[in-house]
N, C-alpha and C positions, 0 to 999 in steps of 0.2 A: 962731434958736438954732443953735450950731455941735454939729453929728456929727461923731463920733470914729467913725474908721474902723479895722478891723483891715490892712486893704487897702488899699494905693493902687490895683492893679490887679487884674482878674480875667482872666486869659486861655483865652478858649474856642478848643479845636483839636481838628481830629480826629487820635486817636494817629498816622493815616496819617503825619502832617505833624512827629512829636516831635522830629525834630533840627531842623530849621528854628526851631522853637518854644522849642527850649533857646535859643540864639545869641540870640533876641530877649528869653526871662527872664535870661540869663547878664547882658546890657548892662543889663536893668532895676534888679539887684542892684545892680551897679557903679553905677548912682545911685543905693544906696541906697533905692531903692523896696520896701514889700514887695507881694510877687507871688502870689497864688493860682495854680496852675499843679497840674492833677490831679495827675499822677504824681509830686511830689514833696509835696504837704499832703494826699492820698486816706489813709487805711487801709484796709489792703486786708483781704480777707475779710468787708469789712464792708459794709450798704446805702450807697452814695454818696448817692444820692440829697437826703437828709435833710443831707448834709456840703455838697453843691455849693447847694442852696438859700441856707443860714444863710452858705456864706463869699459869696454875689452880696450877700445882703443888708449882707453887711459891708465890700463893695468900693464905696469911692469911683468908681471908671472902670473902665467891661468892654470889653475888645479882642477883639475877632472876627478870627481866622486863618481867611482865606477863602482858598477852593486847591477844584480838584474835588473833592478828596476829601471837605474839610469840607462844602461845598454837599448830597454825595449822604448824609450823616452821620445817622442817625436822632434827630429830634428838633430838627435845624437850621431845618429851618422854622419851629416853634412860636419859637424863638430868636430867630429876626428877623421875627416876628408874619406868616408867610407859613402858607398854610395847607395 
């Protein structure tokens, strides 16, 4: 059975990294992809948590922006099932 995706992509980044991060969503638009990418599909004021859960579930493919930054990032271990 075929899943319908909201997502083509989910892109996890630590904000450290967000212009690097734009240039790699900016190219994925121009194909046409659509992109998960927090600071542009987040509302803010609001718990994320519950938002960034439901769009992974909805993401065909999740890309990891790995950089120091991202690595030292709260939460990045449990991400890449490190402990």
């Amino acid at each position: 059975m075929y899943k319908q995706f909201k997502y083509h992509v989910f892109i996890s980044y630590s904000h450290h990294d967000s212009n690097k991060v734009r240039v790699i969503h900016e190219t994925m638009l121009d194909h046409k992809l659509q992109v998960f990418l927090s600071e542009r599909n987040l509302s803010t004021g609001r718990e994320f948590a519950p938002e960034i859960i439901a769009a992974l579930a909805q993401s065909q493919h999740l890309v990891i922006y790995c950089s120091t930054s991202s690595l030292c990032a709260p939460g990045m271990g449990n991400l890449l099932g490190v402990p």
